[in-house]
C-alpha positions in Angstrom: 42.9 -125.9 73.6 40.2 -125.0 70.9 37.7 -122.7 71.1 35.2 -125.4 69.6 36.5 -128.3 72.1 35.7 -125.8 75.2 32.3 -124.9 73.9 31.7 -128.4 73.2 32.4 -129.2 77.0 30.5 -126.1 78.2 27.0 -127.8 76.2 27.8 -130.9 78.1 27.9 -129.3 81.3 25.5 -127.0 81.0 23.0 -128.9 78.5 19.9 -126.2 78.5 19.7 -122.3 79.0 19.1 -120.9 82.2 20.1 -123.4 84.9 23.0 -125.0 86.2 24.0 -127.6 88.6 25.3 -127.0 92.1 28.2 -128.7 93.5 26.5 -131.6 95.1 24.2 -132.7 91.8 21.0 -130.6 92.1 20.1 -128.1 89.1 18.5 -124.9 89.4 16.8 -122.4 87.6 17.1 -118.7 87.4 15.9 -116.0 85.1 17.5 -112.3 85.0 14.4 -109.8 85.3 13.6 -107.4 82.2 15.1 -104.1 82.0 17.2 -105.2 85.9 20.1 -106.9 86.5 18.8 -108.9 89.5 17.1 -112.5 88.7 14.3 -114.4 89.7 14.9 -118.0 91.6 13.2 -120.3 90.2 14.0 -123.4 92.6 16.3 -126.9 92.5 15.7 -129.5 90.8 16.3 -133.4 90.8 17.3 -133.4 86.6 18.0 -130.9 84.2 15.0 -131.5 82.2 13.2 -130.3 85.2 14.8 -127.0 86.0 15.2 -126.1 81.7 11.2 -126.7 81.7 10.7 -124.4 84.7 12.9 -122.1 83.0 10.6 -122.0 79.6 7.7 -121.4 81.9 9.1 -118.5 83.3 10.6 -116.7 80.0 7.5 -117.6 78.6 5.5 -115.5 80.9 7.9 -113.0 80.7 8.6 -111.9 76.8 5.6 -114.3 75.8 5.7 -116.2 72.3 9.4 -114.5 70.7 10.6 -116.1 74.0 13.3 -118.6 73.5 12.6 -121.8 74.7 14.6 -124.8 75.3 11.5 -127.2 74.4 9.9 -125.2 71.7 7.0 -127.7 71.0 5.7 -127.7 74.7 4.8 -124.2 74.0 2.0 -123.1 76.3 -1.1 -121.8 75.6 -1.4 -117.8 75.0 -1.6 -116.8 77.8 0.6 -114.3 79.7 0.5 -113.3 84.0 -1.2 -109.6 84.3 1.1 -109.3 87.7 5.3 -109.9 86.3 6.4 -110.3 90.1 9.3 -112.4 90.8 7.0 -114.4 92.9 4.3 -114.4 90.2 6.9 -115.9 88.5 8.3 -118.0 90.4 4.9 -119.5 91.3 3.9 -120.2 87.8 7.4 -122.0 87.3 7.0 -124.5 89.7 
C-alpha cells in the first residue's frame, strides 16, 4: 500500500485536527496542554463539525491568533482567558 493512499484514508477518518470518533459514532475533542504532555477534554460531540469547532475555541485561547485553526474565518474576537486552566478551557469550548 502507498504512503499517499493511507494518508488519504486517515483525512477521511479523521477529517479535522484535534478530535476523533469513538467506537460507537460520537466525536470528541481534546487539546494537549502547553509545555505538558497531559491534555485537556474538551467533551463529545454529535458531528465532527462540532467537536473541530470546540477544538479552535480551545487552541485559540491557548496560543491566541498564530493558533491553527481548522475554520480560520470564524476567527474570534481578540480576546484571550487571563486564567489557562483546563477547566477554563474546557468551559470556554463548550
Amino acid at each position: 500500500m502507498e504512503a499517499g493512499s493511507t494518508k488519504k484514508r486517515e483525512r477521511a477518518e479523521k477529517p479535522y485536527k484535534g478530535i476523533r470518533m469513538r467506537k460507537w459514532g460520537k466525536w470528541v475533542a481534546e487539546i494537549r496542554e502547553p509545555n505538558k504532555r497531559s491534555r485537556i477534554w474538551l467533551g463529545s460531540y454529535s458531528t465532527p463539525v462540532a467537536a473541530a469547532r470546540a477544538y479552535d475555541t480551545a487552541v485559540y485561547y491557548l496560543r491566541g491568533p498564530s493558533a491553527r485553526l481548522n475554520f480560520p474565518e470564524l476567527l474570534m474576537g481578540e480576546c484571550r482567558l487571563s486564567d489557562l486552566s483546563a477547566a477554563s478551557i474546557r468551559k470556554k469550548s463548550y
